[in-house]
N, C-alpha and C positions, 0 to 999 in steps of 0.2 A: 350926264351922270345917272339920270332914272334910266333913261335907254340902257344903262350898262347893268344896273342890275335888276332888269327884266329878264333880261337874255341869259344872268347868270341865274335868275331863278330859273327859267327853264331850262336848261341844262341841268342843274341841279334834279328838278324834276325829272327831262329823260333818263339822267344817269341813276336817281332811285327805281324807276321803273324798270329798266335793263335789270338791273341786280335783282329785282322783285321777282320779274319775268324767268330769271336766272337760277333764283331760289326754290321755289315755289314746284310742287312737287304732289300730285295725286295718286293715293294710290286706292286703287280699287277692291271692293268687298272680298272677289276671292285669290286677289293676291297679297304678295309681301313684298316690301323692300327692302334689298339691300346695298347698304350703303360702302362705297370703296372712298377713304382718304388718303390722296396722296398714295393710291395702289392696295392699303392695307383694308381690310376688311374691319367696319365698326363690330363690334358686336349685340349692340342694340338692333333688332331687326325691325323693321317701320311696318306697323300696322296698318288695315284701311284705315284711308281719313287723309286730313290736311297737314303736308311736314315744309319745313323751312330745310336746306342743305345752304353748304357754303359754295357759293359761287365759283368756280375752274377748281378749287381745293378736294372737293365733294363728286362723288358721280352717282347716283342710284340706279340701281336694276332692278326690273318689276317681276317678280317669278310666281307665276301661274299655280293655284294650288288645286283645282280642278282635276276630276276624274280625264285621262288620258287614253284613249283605245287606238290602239293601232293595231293594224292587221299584217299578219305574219305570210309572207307569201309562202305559195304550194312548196314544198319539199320532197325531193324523189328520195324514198326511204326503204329502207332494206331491214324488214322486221327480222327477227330471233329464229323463227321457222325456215328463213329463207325465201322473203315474197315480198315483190318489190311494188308499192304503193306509193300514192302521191297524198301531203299529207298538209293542210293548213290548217291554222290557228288565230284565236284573237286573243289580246293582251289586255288587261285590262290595270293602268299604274298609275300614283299620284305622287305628289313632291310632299316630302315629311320634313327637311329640313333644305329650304333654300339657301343656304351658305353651302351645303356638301355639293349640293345638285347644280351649282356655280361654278367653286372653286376648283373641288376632288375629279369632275370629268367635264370633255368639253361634247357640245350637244348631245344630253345625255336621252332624246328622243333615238336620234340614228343611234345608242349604243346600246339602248334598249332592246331594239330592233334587230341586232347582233347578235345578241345575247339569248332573245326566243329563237333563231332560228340555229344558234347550235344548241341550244337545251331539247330543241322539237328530234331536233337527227338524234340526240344521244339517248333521250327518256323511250322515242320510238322504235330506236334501234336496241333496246334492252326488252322489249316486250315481244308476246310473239299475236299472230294475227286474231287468236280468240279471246284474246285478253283484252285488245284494243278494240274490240268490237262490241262486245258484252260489257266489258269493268272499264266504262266511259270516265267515271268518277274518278277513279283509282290512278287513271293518266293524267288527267287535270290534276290533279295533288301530285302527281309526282312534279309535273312541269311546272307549276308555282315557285317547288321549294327552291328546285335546280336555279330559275329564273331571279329567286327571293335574294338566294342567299350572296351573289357579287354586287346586289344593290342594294340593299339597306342602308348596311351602316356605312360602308364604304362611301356611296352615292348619294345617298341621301331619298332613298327612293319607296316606295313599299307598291309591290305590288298584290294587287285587290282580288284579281282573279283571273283564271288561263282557261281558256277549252278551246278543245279540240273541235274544229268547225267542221271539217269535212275531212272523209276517207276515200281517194280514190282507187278502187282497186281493177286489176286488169279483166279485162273479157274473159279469159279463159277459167280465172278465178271466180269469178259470178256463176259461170255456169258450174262449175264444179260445188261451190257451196250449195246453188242451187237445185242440184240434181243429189246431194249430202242431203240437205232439207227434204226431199222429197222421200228416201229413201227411209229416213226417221221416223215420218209420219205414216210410211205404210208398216213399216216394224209395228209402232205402236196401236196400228190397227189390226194386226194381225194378233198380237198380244191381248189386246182388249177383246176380239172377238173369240181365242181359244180360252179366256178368262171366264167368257161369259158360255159358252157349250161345256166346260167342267163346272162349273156352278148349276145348269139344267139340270147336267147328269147326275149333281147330289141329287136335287131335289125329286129329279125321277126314281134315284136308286131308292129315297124315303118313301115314297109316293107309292112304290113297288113294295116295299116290305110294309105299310099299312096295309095298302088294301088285301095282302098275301093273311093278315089274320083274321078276313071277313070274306067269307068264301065268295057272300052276293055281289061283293062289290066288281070284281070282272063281267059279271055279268050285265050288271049298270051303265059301269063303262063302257060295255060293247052296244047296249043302246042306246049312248047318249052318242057315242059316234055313229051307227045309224041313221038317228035322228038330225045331225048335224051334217050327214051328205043327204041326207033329202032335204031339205030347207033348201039346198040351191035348184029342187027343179029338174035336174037329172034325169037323163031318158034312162042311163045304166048305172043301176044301183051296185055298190061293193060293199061288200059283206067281209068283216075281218075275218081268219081262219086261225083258231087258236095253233098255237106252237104243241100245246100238251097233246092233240090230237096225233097232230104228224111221231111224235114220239112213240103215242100206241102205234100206232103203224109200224114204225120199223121195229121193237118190241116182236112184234106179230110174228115179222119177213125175218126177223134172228131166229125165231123158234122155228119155222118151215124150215129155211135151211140148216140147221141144226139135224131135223128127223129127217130129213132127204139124205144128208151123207152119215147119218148113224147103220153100224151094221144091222143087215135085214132088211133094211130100207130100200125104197128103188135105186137103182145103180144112175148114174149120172146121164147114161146112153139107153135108160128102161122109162123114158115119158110117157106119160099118158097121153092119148090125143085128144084135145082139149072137146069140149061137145060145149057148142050154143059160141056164145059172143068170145073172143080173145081178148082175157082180162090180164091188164100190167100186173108188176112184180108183188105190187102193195096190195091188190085188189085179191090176188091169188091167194095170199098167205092168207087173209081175212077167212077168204074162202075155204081152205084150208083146217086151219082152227075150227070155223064152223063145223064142218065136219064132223072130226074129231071130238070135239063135243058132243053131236048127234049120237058118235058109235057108243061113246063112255055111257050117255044115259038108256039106249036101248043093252047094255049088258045089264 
């Protein structure tokens, strides 16, 4: 008789234990439980920590609430300009409500996954190539919403954040941007430098109408330039030749030829034959005028 109920205490005992072992349910900091009776969904959802479920009646499922990043494989993409580009992304999703993310679809990683790679073909195929390359931002927000909006509420899902990881673009396009870039930067050098020769030439035109009301001051200037090519040492010194000179000069060479074809004058085939050195056009009229001056004051 004791032999028999030893054996049915421990039975008793295995068969609490099985149930125990059966019950008995952990669930972890960053997930949740949820619980299916009999197929149906509880609507209590089990927090971390320690729960009891009914044994074969009860089932629990442990759903992940941790940040999610999958990566979107490359996309051969055909932007708004007409330029075909290879184009990846990464995802960045977490679970908001584990009964949707359960129930409403099934492995909603791979549907995720589905979902970036036709929102990447349609948000990239509405932009054109300068927009995806400068307004990096602007693609990211568009690809969120696209991505956002068949998972939230439906799925139970919120995604955190989308970018754009890499742009592959073809050889022939590299060099062409590249040779665009280059052609920019000499534009705006060319700019910059006819920017800065009209800005001297103010300051020369002011520079010129100062010193044009202080007679000495060309004078100065023409010694200070002097002085500034001899300081290098110079075996041949240069000497500036003012402009107002050359003007007397041909002044002069007007007025000679003026009295040479005046009537009375010598005829064009009546020269004189020159006596001592053959002096040019300019040296002649000087000469000339000299003259002419000498006969005015012996009358």
């Amino acid at each position: 008789m004791g032999a028999a109920v030893a054996i049915a205490l421990v039975i008793v005992v295995v068969l609490v234990v099985l149930v125990l072992s059966l019950s008995i349910r952990l669930v972890q900091q960053y997930q949740r439980g949820v619980v299916f009776r009999f197929g149906r969904v509880l609507e209590r959802i089990r927090q971390p920590g320690f729960h009891l479920i009914i044994p074969v009646a009860d089932r629990m499922v442990r759903v992940s609430m941790q940040t999610t990043v999958i990566g979107v494989p490359a996309q051969g993409v055909i932007t708004r300009d007409n330029v075909t580009l290879t184009v990846d992304a990464v995802v960045y999703y977490r679970v908001v409500d584990p009964v949707k993310a359960l129930v409403n679809v099934r492995d909603y990683p791979s549907a995720v996954l589905q979902v970036a790679q036709t929102a990447l073909r349609s948000v990239i195929g509405k932009a054109d190539l300068d927009t995806l390359l400068r307004d990096r931002d602007r693609i990211n927000a568009e690809l969120k919403a696209v991505i956002d909006a068949p998972t939230e509420k439906p799925w139970g899902l919120l995604i955190e954040r989308v970018e754009v990881k890499d742009v592959s673009l073809p050889e022939g396009m590299k060099r062409s941007m590249s040779r665009q870039a280059e052609a920019e930067r000499e534009r705006r050098a060319r700019v910059i430098a006819a920017d800065g020769e009209f800005q001297a030439s103010r300051r020369l035109a002011d520079a010129s109408r100062a010193m044009a009301n202080t007679p000495g001051a060309y004078q100065l200037r023409l010694l200070q330039t002097v002085v500034d090519v001899a300081a290098e040492k110079n075996s041949t010194l240069v000497m500036p030749f003012p402009v107002e000179l050359l003007k007397f000069f041909q002044e002069f060479a007007g007025r000679g030829r003026a009295q040479a074809t005046a009537p009375g004058g010598p005829g064009p085939t009546e020269q004189a034959t020159p006596v001592g050195p053959v002096l040019g056009p300019v040296t002649e009229s000087v000469a000339a005028a000299a003259e002419g001056d000498g006969r005015r004051q012996q009358r």
